[in-house]
N, C-alpha and C positions, 0 to 999 in steps of 0.2 A: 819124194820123201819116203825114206822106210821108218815102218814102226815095226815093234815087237810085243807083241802079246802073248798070254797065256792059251793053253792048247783050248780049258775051260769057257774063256773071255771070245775064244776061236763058234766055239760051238753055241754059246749063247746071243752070239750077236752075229751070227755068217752071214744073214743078208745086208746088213750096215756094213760090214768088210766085203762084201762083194760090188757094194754101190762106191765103197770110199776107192777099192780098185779099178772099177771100170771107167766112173765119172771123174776122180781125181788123179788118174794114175798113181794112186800109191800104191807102195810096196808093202806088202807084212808077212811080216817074220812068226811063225807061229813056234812056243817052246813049248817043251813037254819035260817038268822038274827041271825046270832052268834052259835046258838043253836046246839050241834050234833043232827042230823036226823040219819044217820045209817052209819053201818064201811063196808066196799068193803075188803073183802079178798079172795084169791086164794078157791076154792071147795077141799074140803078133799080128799084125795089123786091123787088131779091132781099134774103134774108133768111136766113140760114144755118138749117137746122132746129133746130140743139142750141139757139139762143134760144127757138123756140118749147115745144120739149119741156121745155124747165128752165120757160116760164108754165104750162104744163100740167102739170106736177109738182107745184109750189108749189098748183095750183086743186087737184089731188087729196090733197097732206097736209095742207091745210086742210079738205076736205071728211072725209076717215079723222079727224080730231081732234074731229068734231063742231063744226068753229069757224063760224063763217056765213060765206058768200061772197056778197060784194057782184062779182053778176054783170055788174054794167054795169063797175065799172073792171077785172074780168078781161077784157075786148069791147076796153075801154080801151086796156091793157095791148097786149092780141096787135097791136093795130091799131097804135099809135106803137111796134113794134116791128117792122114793115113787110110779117107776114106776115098774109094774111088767111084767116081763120075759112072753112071750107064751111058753110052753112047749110043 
């Protein structure tokens, strides 16, 4: 979702626009007298941790339940979710 704010709204609240970019992927639009000046989006393949830790949650109460893990779409999974695994 992109929003649009003010350049002012930019500077008084840059940490709350820096958590709604990184954690929500949103986009914003920053204007200066109306005008877009420049778009704030997340850095290419960052990935906020709480997504990885919620797949790695899910791989551990699957594996506490005794249920099988199919460890290729867990590999799956962490990778189209932008963060990568340490081998």
């Amino acid at each position: 979702m992109t929003k649009t704010i003010s350049a002012y709204d930019a500077r008084t609240n840059f940490g709350e626009i820096l958590n709604e970019v990184y954690y929500k992927n949103e986009e914003v639009i920053v204007t200066k007298t109306g005008k877009p000046m420049v778009k704030i989006v997340r850095a290419p393949g960052e990935t906020p941790k709480e997504d990885f830790e919620s797949i790695w949650q899910d791989f551990q109460k699957l594996a506490r339940e005794g249920k099988q893990i199919d460890l290729v779409e867990f590999v799956r999974k962490d990778r189209d979710s932008g963060h990568k695994l340490n081998y």
